[in-house]
C-alpha positions as CSV (number, residue, x, y, z in Angstrom):
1,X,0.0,0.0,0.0
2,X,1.8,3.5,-0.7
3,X,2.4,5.8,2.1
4,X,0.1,9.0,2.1
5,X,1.5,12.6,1.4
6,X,1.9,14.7,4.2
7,X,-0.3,17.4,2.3
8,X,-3.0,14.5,2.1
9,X,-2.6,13.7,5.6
10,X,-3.1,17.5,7.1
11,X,-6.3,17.7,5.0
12,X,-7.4,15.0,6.3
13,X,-7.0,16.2,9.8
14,X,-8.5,19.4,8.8
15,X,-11.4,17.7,8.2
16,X,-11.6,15.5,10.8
17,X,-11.0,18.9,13.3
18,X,-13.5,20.8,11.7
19,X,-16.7,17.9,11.3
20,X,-15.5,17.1,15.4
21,X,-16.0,21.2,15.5
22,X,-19.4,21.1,13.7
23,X,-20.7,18.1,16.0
24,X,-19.3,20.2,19.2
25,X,-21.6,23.3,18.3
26,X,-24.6,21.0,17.5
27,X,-25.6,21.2,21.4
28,X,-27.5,18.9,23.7
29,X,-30.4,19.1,22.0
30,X,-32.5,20.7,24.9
31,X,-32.2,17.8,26.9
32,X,-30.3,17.5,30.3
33,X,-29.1,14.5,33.0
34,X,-31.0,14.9,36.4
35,X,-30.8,12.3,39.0
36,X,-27.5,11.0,37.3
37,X,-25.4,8.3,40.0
38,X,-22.6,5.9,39.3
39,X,-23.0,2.3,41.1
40,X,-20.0,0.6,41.7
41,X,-18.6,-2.2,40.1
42,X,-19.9,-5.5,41.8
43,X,-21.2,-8.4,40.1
44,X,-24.5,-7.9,39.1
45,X,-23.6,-3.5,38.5
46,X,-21.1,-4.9,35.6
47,X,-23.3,-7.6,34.1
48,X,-23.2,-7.0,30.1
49,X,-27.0,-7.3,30.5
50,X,-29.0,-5.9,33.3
51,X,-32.7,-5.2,33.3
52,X,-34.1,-2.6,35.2
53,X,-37.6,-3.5,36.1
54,X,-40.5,-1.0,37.7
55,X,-42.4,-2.6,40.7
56,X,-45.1,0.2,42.3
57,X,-42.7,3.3,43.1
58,X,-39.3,1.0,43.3
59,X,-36.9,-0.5,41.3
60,X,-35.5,-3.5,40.9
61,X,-32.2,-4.6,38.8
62,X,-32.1,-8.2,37.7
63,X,-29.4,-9.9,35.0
64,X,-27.6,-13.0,34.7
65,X,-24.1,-14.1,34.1
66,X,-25.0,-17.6,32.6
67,X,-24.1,-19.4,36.2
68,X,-26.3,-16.9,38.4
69,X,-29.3,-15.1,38.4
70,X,-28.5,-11.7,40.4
71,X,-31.1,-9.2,42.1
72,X,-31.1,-6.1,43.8
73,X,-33.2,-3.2,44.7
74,X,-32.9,0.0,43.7
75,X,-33.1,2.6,46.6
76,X,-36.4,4.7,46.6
77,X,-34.8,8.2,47.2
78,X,-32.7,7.3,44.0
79,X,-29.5,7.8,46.0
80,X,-27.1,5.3,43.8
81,X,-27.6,2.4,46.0
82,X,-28.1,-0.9,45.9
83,X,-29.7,-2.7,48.9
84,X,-30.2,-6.7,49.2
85,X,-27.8,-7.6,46.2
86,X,-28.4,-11.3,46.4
87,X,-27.6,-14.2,43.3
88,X,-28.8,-18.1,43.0
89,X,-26.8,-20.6,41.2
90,X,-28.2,-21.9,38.7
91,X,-28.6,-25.3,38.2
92,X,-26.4,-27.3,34.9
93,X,-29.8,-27.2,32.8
94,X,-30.5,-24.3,32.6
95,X,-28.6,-22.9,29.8
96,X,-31.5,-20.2,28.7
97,X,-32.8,-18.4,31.6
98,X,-35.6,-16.1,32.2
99,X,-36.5,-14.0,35.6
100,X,-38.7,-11.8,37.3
101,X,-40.0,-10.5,40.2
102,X,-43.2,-11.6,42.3
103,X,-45.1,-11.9,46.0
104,X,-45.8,-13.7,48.3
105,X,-46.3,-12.1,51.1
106,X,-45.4,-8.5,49.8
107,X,-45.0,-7.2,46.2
108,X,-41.1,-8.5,45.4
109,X,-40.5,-10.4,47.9
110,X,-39.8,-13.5,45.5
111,X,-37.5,-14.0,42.7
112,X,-38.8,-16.2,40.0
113,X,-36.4,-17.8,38.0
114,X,-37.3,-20.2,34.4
115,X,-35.3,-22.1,32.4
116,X,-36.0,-24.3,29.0
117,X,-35.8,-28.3,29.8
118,X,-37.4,-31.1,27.6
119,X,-39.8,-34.3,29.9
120,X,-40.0,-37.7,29.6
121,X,-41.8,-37.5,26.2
122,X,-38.9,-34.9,24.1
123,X,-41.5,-31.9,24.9
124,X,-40.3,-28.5,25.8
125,X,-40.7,-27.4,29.3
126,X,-40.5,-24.2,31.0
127,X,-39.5,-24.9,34.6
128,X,-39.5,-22.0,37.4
129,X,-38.3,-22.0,40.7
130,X,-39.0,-19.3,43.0
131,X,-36.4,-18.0,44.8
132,X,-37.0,-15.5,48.1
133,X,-35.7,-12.3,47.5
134,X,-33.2,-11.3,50.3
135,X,-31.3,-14.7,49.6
136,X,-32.4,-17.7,51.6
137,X,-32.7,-21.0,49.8
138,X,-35.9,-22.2,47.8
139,X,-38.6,-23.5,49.5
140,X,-39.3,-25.7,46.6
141,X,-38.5,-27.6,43.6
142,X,-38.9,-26.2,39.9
143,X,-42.3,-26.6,38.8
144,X,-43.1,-27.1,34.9
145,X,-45.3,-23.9,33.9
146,X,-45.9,-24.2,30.0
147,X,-44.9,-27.4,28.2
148,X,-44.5,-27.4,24.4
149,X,-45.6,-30.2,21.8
150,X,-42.8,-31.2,19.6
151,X,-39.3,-30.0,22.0
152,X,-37.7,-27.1,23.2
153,X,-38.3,-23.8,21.6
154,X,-36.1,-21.3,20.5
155,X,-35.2,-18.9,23.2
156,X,-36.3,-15.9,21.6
157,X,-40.0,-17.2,21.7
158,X,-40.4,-17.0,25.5
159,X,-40.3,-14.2,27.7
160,X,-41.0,-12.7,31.0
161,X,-41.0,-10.1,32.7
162,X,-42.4,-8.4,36.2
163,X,-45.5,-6.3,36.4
164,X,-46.0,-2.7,38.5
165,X,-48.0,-4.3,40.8
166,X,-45.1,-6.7,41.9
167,X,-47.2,-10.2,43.0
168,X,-47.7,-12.1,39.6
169,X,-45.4,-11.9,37.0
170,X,-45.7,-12.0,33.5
171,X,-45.1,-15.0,31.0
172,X,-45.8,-14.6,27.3
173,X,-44.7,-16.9,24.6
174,X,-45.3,-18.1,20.3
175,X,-47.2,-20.8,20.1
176,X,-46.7,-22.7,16.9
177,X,-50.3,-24.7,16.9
178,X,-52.6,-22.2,17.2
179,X,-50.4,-19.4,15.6
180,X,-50.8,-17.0,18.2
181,X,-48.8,-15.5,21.2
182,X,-50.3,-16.9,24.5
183,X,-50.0,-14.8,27.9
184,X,-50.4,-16.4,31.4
185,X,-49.7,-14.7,35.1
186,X,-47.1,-16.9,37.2
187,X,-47.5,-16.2,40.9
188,X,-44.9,-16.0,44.1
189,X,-44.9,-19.7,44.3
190,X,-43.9,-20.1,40.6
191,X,-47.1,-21.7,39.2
192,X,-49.6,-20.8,36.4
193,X,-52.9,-19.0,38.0
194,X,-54.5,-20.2,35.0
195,X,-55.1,-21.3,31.5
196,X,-53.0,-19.3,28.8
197,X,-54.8,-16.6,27.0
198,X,-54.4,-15.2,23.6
199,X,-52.4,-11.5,23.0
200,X,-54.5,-10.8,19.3
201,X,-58.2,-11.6,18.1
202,X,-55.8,-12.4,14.4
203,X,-53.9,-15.5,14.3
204,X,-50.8,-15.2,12.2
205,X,-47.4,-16.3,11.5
206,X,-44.7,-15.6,11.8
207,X,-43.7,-13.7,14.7
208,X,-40.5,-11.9,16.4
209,X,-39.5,-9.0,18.5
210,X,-41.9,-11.0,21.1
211,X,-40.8,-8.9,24.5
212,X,-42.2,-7.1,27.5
213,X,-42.0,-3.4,27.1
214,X,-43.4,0.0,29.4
215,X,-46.9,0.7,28.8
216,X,-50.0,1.5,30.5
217,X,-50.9,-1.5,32.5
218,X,-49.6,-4.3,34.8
219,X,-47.8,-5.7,31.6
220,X,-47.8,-4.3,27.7
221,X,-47.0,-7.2,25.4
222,X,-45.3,-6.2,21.9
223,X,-44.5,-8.0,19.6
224,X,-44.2,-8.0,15.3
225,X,-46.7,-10.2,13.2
226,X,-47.1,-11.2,9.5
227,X,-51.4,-10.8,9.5
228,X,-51.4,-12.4,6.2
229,X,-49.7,-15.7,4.5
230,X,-49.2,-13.4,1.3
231,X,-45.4,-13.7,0.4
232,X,-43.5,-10.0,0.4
233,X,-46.6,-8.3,2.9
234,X,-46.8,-5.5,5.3
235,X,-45.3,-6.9,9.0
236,X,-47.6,-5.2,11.5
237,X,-46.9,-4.6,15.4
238,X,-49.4,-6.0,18.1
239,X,-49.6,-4.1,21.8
240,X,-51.6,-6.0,24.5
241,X,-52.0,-4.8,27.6
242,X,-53.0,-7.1,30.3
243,X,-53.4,-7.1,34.4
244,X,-52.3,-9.6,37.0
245,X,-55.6,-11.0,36.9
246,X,-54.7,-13.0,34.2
247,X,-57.1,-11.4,31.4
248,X,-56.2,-8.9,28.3
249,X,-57.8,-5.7,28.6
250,X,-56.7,-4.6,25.1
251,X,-54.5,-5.3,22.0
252,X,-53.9,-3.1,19.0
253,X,-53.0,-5.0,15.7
254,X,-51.6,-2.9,12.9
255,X,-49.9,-2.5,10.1
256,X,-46.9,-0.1,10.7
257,X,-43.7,-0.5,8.7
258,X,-42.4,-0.2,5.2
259,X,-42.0,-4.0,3.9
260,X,-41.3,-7.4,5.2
261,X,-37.6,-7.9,4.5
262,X,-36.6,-4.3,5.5
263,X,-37.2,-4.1,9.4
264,X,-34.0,-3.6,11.4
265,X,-34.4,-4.5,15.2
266,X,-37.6,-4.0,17.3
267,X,-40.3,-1.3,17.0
268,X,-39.8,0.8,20.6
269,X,-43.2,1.8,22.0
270,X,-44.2,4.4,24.8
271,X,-47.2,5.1,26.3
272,X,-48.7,8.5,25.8
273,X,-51.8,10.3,26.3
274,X,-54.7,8.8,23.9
275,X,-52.5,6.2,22.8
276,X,-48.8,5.2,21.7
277,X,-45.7,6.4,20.0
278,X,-43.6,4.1,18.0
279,X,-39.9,4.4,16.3
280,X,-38.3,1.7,14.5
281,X,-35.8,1.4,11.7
282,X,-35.8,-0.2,7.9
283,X,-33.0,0.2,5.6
284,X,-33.7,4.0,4.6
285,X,-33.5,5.2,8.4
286,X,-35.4,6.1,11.7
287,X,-39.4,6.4,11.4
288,X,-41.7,8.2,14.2
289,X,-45.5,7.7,14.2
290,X,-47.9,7.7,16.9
291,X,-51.3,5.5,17.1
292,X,-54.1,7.2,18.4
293,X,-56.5,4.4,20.4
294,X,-59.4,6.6,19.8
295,X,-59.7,6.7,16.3
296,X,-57.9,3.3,16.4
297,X,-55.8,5.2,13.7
298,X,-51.9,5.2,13.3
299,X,-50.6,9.0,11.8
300,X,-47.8,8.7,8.8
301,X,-45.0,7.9,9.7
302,X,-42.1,10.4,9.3
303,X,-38.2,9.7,8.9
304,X,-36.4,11.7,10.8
305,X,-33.0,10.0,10.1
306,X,-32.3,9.0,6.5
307,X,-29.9,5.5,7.0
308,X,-27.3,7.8,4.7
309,X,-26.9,10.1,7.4
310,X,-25.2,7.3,9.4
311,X,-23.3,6.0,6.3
312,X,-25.5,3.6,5.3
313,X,-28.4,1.2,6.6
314,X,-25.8,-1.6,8.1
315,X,-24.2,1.3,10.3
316,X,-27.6,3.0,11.6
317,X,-27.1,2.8,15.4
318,X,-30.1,0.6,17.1
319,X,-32.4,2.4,18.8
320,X,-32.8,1.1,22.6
321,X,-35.4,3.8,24.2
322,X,-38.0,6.2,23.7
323,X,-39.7,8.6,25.8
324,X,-42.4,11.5,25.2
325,X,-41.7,15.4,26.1
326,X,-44.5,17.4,25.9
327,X,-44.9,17.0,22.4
328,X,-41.9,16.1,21.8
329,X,-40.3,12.9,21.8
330,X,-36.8,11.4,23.0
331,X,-35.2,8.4,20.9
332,X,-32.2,6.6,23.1
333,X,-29.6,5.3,20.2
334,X,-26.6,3.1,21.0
335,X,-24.0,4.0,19.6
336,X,-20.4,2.7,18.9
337,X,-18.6,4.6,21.2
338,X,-21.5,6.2,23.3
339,X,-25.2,6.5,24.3
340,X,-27.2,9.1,23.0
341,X,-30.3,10.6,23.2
342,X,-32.0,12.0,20.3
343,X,-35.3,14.6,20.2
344,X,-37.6,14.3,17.8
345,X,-40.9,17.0,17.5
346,X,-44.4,15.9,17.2
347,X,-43.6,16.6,12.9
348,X,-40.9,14.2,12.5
349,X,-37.9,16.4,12.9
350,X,-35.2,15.9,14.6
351,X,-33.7,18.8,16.6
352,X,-30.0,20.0,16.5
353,X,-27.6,18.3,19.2
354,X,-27.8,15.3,21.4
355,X,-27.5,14.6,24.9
356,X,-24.8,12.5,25.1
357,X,-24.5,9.6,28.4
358,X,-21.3,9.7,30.2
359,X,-18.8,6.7,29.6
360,X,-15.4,6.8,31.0
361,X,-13.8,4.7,27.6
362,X,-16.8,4.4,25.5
363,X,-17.1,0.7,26.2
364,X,-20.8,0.2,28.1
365,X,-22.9,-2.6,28.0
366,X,-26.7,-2.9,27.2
367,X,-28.7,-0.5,28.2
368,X,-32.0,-0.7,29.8
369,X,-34.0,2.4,29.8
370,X,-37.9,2.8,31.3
371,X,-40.2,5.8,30.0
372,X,-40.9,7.5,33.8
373,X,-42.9,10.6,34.4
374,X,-41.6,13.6,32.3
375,X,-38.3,11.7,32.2
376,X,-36.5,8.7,30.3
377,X,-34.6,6.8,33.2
378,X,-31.4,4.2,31.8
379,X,-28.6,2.4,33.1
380,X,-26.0,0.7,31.4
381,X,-22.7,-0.6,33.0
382,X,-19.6,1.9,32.1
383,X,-16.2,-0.8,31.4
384,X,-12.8,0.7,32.6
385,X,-11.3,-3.1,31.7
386,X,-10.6,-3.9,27.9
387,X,-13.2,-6.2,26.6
388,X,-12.4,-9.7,26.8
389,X,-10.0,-9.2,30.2
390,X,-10.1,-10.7,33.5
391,X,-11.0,-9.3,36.3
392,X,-14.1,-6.6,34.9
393,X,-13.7,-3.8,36.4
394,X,-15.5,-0.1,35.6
395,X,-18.9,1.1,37.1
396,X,-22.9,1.3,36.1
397,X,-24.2,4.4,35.2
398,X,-27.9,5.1,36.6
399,X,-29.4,8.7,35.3
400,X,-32.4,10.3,34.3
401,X,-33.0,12.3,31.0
402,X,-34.9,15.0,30.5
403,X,-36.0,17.5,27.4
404,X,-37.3,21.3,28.2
């Protein structure tokens, strides 16, 4: 390869100096940190994956490190502590692993802890222990929840998650023979309360993105469907909200997105007043559109990043958060070297700037983010270690973000 010119190499530093100038005048975009604490490192703080769930006014902090599950409230006065950190071993089957929290006695006071298996027969099983909260060993065995026909599903078709009201959690998965997405409530004592129940009045196949997300009940369901067998159609989404009493008090089907081979990760939902905002990404960039449950209508949707603008659709950073302000809204993006938080008006259009998260290298790990009240509130863990060494080491960042 020849060796560049000096004069090439001083343009190119011009350049590079004045774009970095450009991005430093584009501002924060309105937006601002509040409540911002750093958590030291510990095990379950540095976990590459750690969910942040919402129980009542609290917070909880769950992930797993493939051997444990880990735990640990989230102080109330938001004071950057973690009380009751607490793990369970996991037991050699249980290679995909799905927790939440649940009651007994008291909202949260019970770890529930799944895992995939097969029985006797070569069916799939979903076995849960519970697991009490401040540590003590299991009162009982695993207990087989959902069994499915024909072997273990892929992991990607199961989830669960806790619900604001803390005593059931939620368990939602595909089922293959009746083409829909089933929802049951799992209680402190890690059993079924009762017979599954479907997510959508329109059975369909296939589906994806199947996850818990922030909405406006005890859970909010979302997932993406194909609503016809027609080769090349429309994917829609599907939101259904449903309550600890086991029943769905309502599920929005729609068509949403631009074709069926273009969709780039999951469609992000918030709650807002009358309805829902939505942002997701194909290969020409970032959409916004909002449905309104009134008119049971969804507006146009508007790109307000073009995939060029971020050199092309494979380098588009994923989108991992959104929030509403006012009438505007705030789009969390990861990306390569930092998390950022985008604002987008009730028209489509992104504003000038970004809030950019703190990161001591730029190496973080997921991030978990909850729509709150006027705010958007994420964690992610902040790596001072280079990836891949032994011991980890760095902190987790816990912060609120705001738009004025």
């Amino acid at each position: 390869m020849p060796r560049r010119r000096r004069h090439d190499v001083v343009a190119l530093l011009a350049l590079v100096v004045t774009v970095a100038a450009c991005q430093a005048d584009t501002g924060d975009a309105g937006c601002q940190l509040t409540n911002q604490v750093t958590l030291p490192g510990t095990p379950l703080t540095l976990l590459q994956s750690a969910r942040l769930d919402q129980i009542g006014g609290g917070y909880f902090l769950l992930g797993s490190d493939g051997s444990n599950v880990r735990w640990a409230k989230v102080s109330t006065d938001y004071g950057g502590m973690l009380t009751g950190e607490e793990a369970y071993a996991l037991p050699p089957e249980a290679t995909v692993v799905y927790f939440a929290m649940a009651g007994v006695a008291a909202p949260a006071d019970t770890v529930l802890i799944g895992y995939l298996g097969t029985d006797a027969e070569g069916n799939g099983t979903l076995q849960v222990i519970p697991v009490p909260a401040d540590g003590s060993a299991p009162t009982s065995a695993a207990t087989t929840v959902q069994t499915f026909p024909g072997g273990v599903p892929p992991a990607s078709s199961v989830t669960m998650s806790s619900s604001r009201a803390g005593m059931n959690a939620g368990l939602a998965w595909i089922d293959n023979a009746s083409r829909q997405v089933l929802f049951t409530n799992v209680n402190g004592a890690g059993m079924a309360t009762g017979a599954p129940i479907s997510t959508t009045s329109t059975a369909g196949a296939p589906f994806s993105c199947l996850r818990f997300s922030p909405g406006k009940d005890d859970f909010t369901v979302v997932y993406h469907a194909t609503t016809t067998n027609t080769p090349g159609a429309y994917p829609g989404w599907v939101i259904a909200e449903a309550n600890e009493g086991g029943s769905v008090d309502s599920a929005v089907t729609q068509l949403g997105f631009s074709s069926a081979t273009s969709l780039d990760g999951c469609v992000q939902v918030a709650p807002v007043d009358g309805g829902y905002a939505l942002t997701w990404q194909d290969n020409e960039g970032d959409w916004l559109a909002t449905y309104v449950a009134q008119s049971n209508l969804v507006s146009t949707p508007t790109l307000f990043a073009s995939a060029s603008s971020s050199g092309g659709s494979y380098l588009q950073p994923p989108m991992v958060g959104l929030a509403p302000f006012g009438t505007d809204y705030g789009v969390l993006v990861s990306q390569a070297r930092d998390v950022e938080l985008w604002r987008v008006n009730g028209t489509g259009t992104r504003q000038p700037g970004a809030l950019v998260f703190p990161s001591i290298n730029g190496t973080f790990g997921d991030v978990s983010a909850l729509p709150i009240a006027n705010a958007l509130r994420v964690t992610y863990a902040d790596y001072t270690s280079a990836p891949g060494v032994s011991p980890v080491m760095g902190s987790r960042v816990l912060t609120d973000a705001v738009c004025y």
